[in-house]
C-alpha positions in Angstrom: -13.7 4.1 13.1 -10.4 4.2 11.5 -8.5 7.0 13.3 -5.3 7.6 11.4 -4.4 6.4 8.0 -0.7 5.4 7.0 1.0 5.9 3.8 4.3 3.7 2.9 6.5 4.1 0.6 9.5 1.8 0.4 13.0 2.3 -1.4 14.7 1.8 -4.4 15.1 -2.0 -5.6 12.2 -2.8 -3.5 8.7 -3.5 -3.7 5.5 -3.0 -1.6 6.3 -6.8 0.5 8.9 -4.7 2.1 6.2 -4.1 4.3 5.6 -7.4 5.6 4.1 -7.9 8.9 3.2 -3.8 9.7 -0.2 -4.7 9.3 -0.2 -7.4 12.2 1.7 -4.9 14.1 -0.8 -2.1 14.3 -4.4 -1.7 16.0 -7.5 -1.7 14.0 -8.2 2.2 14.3 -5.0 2.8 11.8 -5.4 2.5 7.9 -2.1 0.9 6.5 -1.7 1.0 2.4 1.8 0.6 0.9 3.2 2.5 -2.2 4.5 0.2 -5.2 6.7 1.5 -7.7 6.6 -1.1 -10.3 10.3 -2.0 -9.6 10.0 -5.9 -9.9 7.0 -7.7 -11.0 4.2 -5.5 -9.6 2.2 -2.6 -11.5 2.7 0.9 -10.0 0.5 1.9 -7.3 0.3 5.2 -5.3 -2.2 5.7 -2.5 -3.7 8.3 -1.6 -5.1 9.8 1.8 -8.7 8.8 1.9 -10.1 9.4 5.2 -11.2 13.5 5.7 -11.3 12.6 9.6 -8.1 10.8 9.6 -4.8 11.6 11.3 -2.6 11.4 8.0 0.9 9.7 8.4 3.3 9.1 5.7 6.2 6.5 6.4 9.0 6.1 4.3 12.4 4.1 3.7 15.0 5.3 2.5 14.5 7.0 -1.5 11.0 6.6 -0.8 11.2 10.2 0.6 11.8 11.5 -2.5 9.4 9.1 -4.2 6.2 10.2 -2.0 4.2 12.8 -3.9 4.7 16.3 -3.1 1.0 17.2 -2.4 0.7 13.9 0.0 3.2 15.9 1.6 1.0 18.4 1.9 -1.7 16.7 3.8 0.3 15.2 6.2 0.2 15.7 10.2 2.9 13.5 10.8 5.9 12.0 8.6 8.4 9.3 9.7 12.0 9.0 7.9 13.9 5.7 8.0 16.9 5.6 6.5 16.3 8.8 5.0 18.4 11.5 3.8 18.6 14.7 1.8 21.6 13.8 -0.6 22.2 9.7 -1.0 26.5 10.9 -1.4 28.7 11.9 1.5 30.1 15.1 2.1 33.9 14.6 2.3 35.2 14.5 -0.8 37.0 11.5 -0.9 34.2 9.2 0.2 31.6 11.2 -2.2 33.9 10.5 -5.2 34.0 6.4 -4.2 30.5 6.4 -3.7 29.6 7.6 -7.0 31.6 5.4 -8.6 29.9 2.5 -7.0 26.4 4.3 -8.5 27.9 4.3 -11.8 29.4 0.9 -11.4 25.8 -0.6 -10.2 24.2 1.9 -13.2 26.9 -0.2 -15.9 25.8 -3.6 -14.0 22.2 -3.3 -14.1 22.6 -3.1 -18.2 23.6 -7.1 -18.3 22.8 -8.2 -14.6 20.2 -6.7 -13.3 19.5 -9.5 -11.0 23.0 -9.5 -9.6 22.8 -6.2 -8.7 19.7 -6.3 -6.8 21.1 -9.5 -4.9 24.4 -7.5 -4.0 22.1 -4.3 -2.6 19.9 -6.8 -0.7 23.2 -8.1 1.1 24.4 -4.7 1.9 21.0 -3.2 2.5 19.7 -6.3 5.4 23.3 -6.3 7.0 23.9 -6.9 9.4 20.8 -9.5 9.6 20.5 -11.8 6.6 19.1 -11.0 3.2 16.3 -11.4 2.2 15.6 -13.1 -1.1 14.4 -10.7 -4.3 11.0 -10.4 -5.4 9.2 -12.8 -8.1 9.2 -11.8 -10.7 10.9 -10.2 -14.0 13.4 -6.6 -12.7 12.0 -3.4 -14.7 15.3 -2.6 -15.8 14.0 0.7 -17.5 12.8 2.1 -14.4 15.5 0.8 -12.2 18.5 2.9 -14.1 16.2 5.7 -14.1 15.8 5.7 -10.5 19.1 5.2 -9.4 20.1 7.8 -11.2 17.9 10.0 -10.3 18.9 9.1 -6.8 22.7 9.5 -8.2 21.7 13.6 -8.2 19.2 14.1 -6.9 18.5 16.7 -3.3 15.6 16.8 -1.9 13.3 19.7 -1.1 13.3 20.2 2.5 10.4 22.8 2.0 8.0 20.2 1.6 8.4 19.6 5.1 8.4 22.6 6.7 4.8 23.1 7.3 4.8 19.2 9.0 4.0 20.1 12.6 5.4 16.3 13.9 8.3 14.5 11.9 9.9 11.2 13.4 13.3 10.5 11.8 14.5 6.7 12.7 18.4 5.3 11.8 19.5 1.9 12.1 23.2 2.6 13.9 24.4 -0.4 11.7 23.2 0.9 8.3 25.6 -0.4 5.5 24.2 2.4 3.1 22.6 5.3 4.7 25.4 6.2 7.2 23.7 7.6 10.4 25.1 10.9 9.9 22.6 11.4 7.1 20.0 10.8 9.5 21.4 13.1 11.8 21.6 15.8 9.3 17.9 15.6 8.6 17.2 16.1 12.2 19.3 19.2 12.3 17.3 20.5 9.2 13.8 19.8 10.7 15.4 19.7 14.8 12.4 22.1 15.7 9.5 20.1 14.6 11.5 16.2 14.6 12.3 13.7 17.0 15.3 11.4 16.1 16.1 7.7 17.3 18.8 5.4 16.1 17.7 1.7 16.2 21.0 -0.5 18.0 22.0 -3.3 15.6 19.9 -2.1 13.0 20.9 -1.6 9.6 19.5 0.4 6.2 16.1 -2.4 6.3 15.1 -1.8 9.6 11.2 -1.0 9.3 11.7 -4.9 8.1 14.3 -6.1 10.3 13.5 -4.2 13.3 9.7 -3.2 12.7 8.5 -3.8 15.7 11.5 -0.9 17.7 10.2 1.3 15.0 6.8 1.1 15.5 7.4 1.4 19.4 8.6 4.5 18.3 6.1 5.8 15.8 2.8 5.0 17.6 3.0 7.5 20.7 3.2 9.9 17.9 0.4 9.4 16.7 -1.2 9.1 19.8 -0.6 12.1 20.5 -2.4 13.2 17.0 -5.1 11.5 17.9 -5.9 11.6 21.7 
């Protein structure tokens, strides 16, 4: 019998491959299903909790923690963060302004080379391992520019998580896009029902780069939900 059930829900310019090799990773009494957003050459897809006995666990990367459903939210017992954050920009002035220009320069980019612009984000997103290569298939340039901006403005509602009992918020101390602090911040906001854990050499991909740290992390979580 399946004894927890795990929801993904990768970033934005990815798809549901981001994934790779979780499955091989976990025992056989854990569900695993990804989310797909339809960004490159897949349809959409959005699981949904389908086990009324199950432990429910959401895992996300990065925007994906905005792009998770508010009621799967709901029915969670445990959610883990990677390279997550409330507000993509940084505080300080001076380094909020720079990075939204570089969200309006990639929004101008993505009008004419769409593909460029993912293969830039890959290289800054992997560092600092290697990229990896881009999806096949044909960039849905609609839903990409509406995304990004989205993720331009948008804060998320730390409510949602307020009635999670357990919530695991991983950082890769390398990460090229996400810096660290945002991670920290999260944990401050959820510090009396979150653990935190940066990942050494790790940067904004590591539930791909560094799956297996993370799920040494994850799993005596939810352990602990179902023991």
């Amino acid at each position: 019998m399946r004894e927890a059930e795990i929801v993904a829900f990768h970033g934005w310019g990815f798809d549901s491959s981001f994934w790779a090799g979780w499955e091989d990773l976990l025992p056989e009494n854990i569900e695993f299903t990804v989310f797909e957003r339809g960004y490159i050459g897949k349809p959409k897809s959005t699981p949904v909790f389908t086990g009324s006995e199950r432990k429910n666990v959401i895992l996300t990367h990065s925007f994906g923690l905005h792009l998770c459903p508010d009621d799967l939210y709901r029915q969670a017992d445990l959610v883990v963060i990677c390279s997550g954050f409330i507000d993509f920009h940084p505080v300080a002035a001076q380094y909020r302004r720079r990075s939204k220009l570089i969200i309006k320069q990639m929004l101008n980019a993505l009008q004419g080379h769409p593909e460029q612009v993912l293969k830039e984000f890959y290289t800054n997103t992997y560092k600092p391992d290697e990229p990896r290569k881009l999806p096949e298939g044909t960039p849905n340039l609609d839903l990409l520019v509406e995304d990004l901006e989205r993720l331009n403005t948008q804060t998320f509602e730390v409510s949602l998580l307020k009635s999670v009992d357990n919530i695991c918020i991983l950082h890769g101390f390398e990460d090229a896009i996400v810096h660290r602090r945002k991670g920290r911040s999260l944990y401050d906001t959820y510090s009396k029902q979150a653990k935190y854990f940066e990942v050494k050499d790790a940067g904004h991909a590591l539930p791909y780069t560094h799956n297996q740290q993370c799920w040494q992390f994850i799993e005596p979580e939810i352990q602990n939900l179902t023991s």
